[in-house]
C-alpha positions, -999 to +999 in steps of 0.1 A: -776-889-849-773-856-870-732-842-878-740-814-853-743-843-822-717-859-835-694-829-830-704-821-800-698-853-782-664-852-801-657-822-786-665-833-752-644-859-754-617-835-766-617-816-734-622-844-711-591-865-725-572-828-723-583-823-685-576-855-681-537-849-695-539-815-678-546-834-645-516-860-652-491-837-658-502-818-625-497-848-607-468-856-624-452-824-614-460-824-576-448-862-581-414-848-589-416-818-566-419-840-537-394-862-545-373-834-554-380-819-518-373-852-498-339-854-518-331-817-509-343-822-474-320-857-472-292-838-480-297-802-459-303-828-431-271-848-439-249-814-442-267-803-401-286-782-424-314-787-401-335-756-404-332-762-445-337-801-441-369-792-417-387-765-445-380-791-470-396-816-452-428-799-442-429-789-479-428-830-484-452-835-461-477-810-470-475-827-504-506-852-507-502-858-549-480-891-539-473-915-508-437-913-510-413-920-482-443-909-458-425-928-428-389-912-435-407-878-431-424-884-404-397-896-385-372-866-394-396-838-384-403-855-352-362-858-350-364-820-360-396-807-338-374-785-316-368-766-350-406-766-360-411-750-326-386-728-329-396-713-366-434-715-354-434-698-321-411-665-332-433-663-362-466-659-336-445-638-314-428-620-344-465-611-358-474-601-317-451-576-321-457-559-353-492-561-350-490-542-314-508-505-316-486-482-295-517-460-287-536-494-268-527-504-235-538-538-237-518-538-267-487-536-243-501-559-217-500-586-248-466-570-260-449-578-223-466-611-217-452-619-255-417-607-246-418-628-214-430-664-237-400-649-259-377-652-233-390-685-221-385-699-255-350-681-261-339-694-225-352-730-237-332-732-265-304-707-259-282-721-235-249-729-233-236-756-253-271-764-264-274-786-298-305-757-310-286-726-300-272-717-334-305-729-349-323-704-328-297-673-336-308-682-377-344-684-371-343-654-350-319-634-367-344-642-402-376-628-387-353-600-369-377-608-339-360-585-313-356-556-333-394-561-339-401-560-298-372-530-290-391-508-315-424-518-306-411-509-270-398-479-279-431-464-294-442-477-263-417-457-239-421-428-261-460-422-251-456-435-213-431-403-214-451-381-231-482-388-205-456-382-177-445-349-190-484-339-197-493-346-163-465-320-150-480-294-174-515-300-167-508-305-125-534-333-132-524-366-115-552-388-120-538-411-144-505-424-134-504-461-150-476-453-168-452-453-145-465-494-138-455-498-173-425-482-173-416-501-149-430-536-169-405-525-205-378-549-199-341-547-192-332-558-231-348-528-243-322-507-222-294-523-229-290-541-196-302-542-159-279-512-144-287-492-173-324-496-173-325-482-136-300-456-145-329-447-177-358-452-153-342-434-119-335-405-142-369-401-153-391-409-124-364-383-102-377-361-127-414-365-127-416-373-089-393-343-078-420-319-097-451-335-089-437-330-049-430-294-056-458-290-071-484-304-042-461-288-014-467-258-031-503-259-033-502-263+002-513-298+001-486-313+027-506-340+034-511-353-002-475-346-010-464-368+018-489-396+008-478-393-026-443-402-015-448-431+006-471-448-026-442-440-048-415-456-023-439-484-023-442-492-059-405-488-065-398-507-037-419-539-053-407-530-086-371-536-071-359-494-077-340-477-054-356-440-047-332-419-026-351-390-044-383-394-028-367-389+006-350-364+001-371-343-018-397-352+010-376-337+036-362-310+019-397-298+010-414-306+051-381-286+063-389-255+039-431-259+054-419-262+087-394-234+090-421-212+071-444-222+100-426-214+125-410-182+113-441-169+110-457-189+140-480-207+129-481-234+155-514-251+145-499-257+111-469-271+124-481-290+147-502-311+122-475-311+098-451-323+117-472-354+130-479-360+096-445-359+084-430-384+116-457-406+106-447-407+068-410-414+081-424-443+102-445-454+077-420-454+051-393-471+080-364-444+073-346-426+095-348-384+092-327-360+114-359-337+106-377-357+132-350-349+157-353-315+148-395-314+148-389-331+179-365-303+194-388-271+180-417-286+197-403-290+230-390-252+225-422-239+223-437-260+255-410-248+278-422-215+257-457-221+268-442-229+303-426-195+304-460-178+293-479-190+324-449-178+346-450-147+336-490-144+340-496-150+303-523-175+306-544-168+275-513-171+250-502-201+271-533-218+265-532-207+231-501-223+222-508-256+241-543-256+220-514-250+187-494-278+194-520-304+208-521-315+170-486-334+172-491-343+212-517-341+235-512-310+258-545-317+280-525-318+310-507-287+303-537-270+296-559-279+322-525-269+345-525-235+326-562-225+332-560-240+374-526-215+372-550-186+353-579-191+380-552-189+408-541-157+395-570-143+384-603-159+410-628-142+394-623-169+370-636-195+389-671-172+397-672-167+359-672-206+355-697-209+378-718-184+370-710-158+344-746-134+347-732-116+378-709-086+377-685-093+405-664-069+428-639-070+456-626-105+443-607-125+466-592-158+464-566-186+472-555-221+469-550-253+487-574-244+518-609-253+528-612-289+514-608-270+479-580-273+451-592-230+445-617-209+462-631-179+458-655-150+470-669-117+460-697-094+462-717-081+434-740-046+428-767-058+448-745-066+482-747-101+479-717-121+488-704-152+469-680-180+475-669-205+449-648-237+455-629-262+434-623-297+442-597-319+432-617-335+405-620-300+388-660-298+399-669-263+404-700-248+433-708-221+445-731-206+467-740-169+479-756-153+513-793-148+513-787-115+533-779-081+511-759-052+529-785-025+523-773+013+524-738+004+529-711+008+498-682-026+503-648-017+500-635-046+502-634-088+514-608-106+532-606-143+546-613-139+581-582-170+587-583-166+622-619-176+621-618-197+598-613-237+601-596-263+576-629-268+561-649-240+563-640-207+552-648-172+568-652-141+548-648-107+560-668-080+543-657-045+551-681-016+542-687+022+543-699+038+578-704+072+583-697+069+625-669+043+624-640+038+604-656+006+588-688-016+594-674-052+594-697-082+589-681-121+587-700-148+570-691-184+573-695-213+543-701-243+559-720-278+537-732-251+512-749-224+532-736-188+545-743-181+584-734-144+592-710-149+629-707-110+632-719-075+622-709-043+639-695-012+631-663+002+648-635+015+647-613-022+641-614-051+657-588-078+662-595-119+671-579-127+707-564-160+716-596-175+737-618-167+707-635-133+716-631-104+697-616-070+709-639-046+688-625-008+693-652+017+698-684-002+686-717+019+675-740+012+698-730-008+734-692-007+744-693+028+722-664+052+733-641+021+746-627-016+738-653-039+741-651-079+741-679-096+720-679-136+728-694-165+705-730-174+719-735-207+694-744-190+661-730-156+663-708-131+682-723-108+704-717-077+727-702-092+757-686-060+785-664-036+779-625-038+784-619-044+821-600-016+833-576-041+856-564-058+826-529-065+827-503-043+826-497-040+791-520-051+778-538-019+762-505-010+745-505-050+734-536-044+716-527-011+705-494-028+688-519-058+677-547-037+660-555-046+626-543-027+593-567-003+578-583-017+549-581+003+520-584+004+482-553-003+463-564+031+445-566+055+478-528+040+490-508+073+479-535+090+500-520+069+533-483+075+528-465+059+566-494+048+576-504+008+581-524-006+555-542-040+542-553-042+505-558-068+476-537-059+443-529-072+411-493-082+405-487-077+373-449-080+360-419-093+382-390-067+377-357-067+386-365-048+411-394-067+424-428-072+416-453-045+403-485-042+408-512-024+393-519+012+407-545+032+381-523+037+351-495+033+365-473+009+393-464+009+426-433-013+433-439-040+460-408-047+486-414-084+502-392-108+523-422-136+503-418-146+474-444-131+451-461-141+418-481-127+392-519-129+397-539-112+430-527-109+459-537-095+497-509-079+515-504-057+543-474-029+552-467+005+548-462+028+517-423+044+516-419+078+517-396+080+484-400+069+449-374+044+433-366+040+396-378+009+375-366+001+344-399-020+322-392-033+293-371-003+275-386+023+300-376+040+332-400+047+355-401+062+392-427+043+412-441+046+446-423+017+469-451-005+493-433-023+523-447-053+526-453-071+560-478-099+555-487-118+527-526-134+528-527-166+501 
């Protein structure tokens, strides 16, 4: 073996004895440490130095160099576990805290559900007269846990505002999960329960006032109102009272409402008033804006009501068709239009066929089998009849035969003639050798049959059902003549006996039948007996007018007459009499009326 070996394994030797001292004094130290630590631990545990006594022994415990008293410490930190928990669980909730990111939501989901084991663990170990209490006040007080949470919270509150006010500036509503989290911060971080609603009423009165105003003014109603009930629904989970959202929900339907009435807009008020009684019974509260929605509507019915009265059909109709958004008015309309065909029969003809120009319109209600009927003739000659039944169906039919050569003046309902189901209609035409040429047509199961035609100088229906035509064209000419009913038509019977009795001549004389005229040619027949149809179209103080060219003439009746068409017999009054319409005087031409036709 050389010198250089030699040294070598000298040296090795060296450094393994020093390790080997190196190691020993290690152990030695750790030796003394933990026996040092179990003595400071005995005594911290002795003076109810618990959370002291417990570090210590953990530090003993964790200490592996020696088995020393292994049993003792085993036993006091299960006797002192409620500390271990204690220290362990607020340092993993302290670290929860600090480690939250203000700008992450899940973040704060972990932040709440860490607050909430918090509370769980200071409930545990906080109550009253509990042997940890003060232990947990230490422990908590050391890692200033709560202070750790508030702030965290804070940051929190401080962005869910921020988004809030962001929203209000930007009208864009889409993301509104802050208010959920507002709602989630809990009551420590305010201070207490009433304060926390007093912070969070104040806030959400704020944002929840604007965002209304702000929808109402875009003239969504219908989103505003929406928007309302889901914010009375999540406060209403979340525990909140909202007297806000009602009132700022009324206040801002009353200002829509108003606005649509004032500048009568029914349709719109209609629909936003359903909508608005169905938020209030959606959201179960009780509005005196429903009383009044309630009130306005009914106003403008009997308004509607008043309409048709007056012969305003069209804007009647109109204004049941506004309002049927918050009710049905189906009846009232179907009411309205019967009332407008009453009044105005061409109507019905129209309905049933609207291709035809019609003249000389007559019509009524109530007779024939029918709920309204109709007749009239058109260019051509051709007459027509119209009936509706009382299930609102609508015929009609017209006569096969066209009066050729001969101008109509005018129809009538022959109601002497005539039987509960079948009517007769009288047409009344031009002649150049008579006074009129008269031809009758009866409706019966669909069909015209013609019962007369003749022209003469008037004609009247006697009680035994013949006819006492005055000077026909043709046989009887010059004298009365009596034409009798043969099966299917009347025909030229004999002339006026000339032993009638006495009387009898000036009977019929008395008994002759107006002249039939055209409401335009009455000034032309001052005194003198006359039958026409007319329009009526105001009722005056005075009494009704009807229409006469541009103008009225001002109708005296012991009937009582309505607007709409009418066929009335009398005389036309020598003198004029003054009529105030509207904010005018007039002086009209007065009709005495004697008989009223339906």
């Amino acid at each position: 073996m050389t010198i250089k070996n030699k040294l070598t394994l000298r040296n090795l030797f060296i450094l393994l004895c020093a390790a080997l001292l190196a190691l020993i004094a290690v152990k030695a130290y750790y030796i003394q440490q933990k026996i040092t630590w179990i003595t400071e631990a005995e005594r911290a545990y002795m003076k109810k130095d618990l959370i002291h006594a417990e570090e210590w022994y953990q530090k003993a415990r964790s200490n592996r160099w020696i088995k020393y008293k292994e049993d003792e410490i085993h036993t006091r930190l299960a006797q002192l576990a409620p500390i271990t928990e204690i220290r362990s669980r607020l340092a993993g909730l302290d670290e929860a805290a600090q480690s939250a990111s203000p700008d992450s939501d899940e973040d704060f989901t972990r932040l709440v559900q860490a607050y909430a084991d918090l509370s769980a663990l200071r409930n545990k170990y906080m109550k009253t007269g509990g042997q940890y209490s003060s232990y947990y006040k230490q422990i908590s007080s050391a890692f200033k846990v709560t202070d750790h949470f508030l702030g965290k919270f804070k940051q929190f509150e401080q962005r869910f505002t921020s988004q809030m006010n962001d929203n209000l500036e930007k009208r864009t509503y889409q993301d509104e999960s802050f208010r959920n989290k507002l709602l989630l911060i809990p009551e420590a971080y305010y201070g207490g329960k009433d304060k926390r609603l007093d912070s969070l009423s104040a806030a959400f009165k704020k944002y929840d006032t604007r965002k209304l105003t702000q929808l109402s003014a875009d003239g969504m109603f219908t989103s505003m109102l929406n928007e309302a009930l889901s914010m009375k629904n999540i406060y209403k989970e979340a525990g909140v009272e909202s007297p806000w959202i009602k009132k700022t929900t009324e206040s801002l339907a009353d200002q829509v409402l108003r606005t649509d009435l004032k500048t009568e807009n029914y349709t719109a008020f209609a629909s936003h008033a359903r909508d608005f009684v169905a938020f209030a019974q959606s959201a179960k509260v009780r509005s005196p804006l429903t009383a009044y929605i309630s009130t306005q509507y009914s106003r403008l019915i009997r308004k509607a009501k008043l309409m048709v009265a007056r012969g305003e059909y069209q804007q009647a109709i109109a204004l049941y068709e506004a309002v049927a958004g918050y009710r049905d008015t189906s009846d009232q309309i179907a009411a309205a239009k019967l009332a407008w065909t009453k009044a105005d029969p061409i109507r019905l003809l129209q309905a049933a066929d609207s291709s035809k120009r019609y003249a000389h319109v007559i019509g009524g209600s109530g007779r024939y089998g029918a709920q309204l009927y109709a007749a009239a003739s058109d260019d051509t000659g051709r007459i027509y009849y119209a009936a509706m039944d009382a299930a609102g169906q609508t015929r009609m039919v017209s006569s096969s035969e066209l009066l050729q050569g001969q101008r109509i003046t005018g129809l009538s309902f022959e109601k002497q003639l005539s039987t509960s189901t079948m009517p007769v209609i009288l047409v009344e035409a031009e002649s150049s050798l008579r006074r009129a040429y008269y031809s009758a047509f009866a409706v019966e199961e669909g069909e015209f049959s013609k019962l007369f035609e003749f022209e003469a100088d008037g004609y009247q229906v006697m009680k035994d059902g013949t006819l006492l035509v005055n000077n026909p064209e043709g046989d009887g000419e010059g004298e009365s003549a009596v034409y009798a009913w043969t099966g299917s038509d009347y025909k030229y019977q004999k002339p006026v006996e000339s032993d009638s009795e006495p009387g009898s001549e000036s009977e019929s004389e008395s008994e002759s039948e107006y002249k039939n005229i055209r409401i335009e040619d009455l000034l032309q027949h001052a005194g003198q007996k006359v039958r026409f149809t007319c329009s009526i179209v105001s009722i005056t103080d005075s009494g009704p007018l009807a229409q006469l060219g541009d103008s009225y003439v001002l109708l005296k009746s012991d009937s009582l007459l309505s607007v709409g068409n009418v066929t009335i017999s009398g005389t036309l009054a020598s003198q004029n009499e003054d009529v105030t319409l509207g904010q005018t005087a007039l002086s009209l031409p007065v009709f005495e009326v004697t008989l009223v036709e339906e």
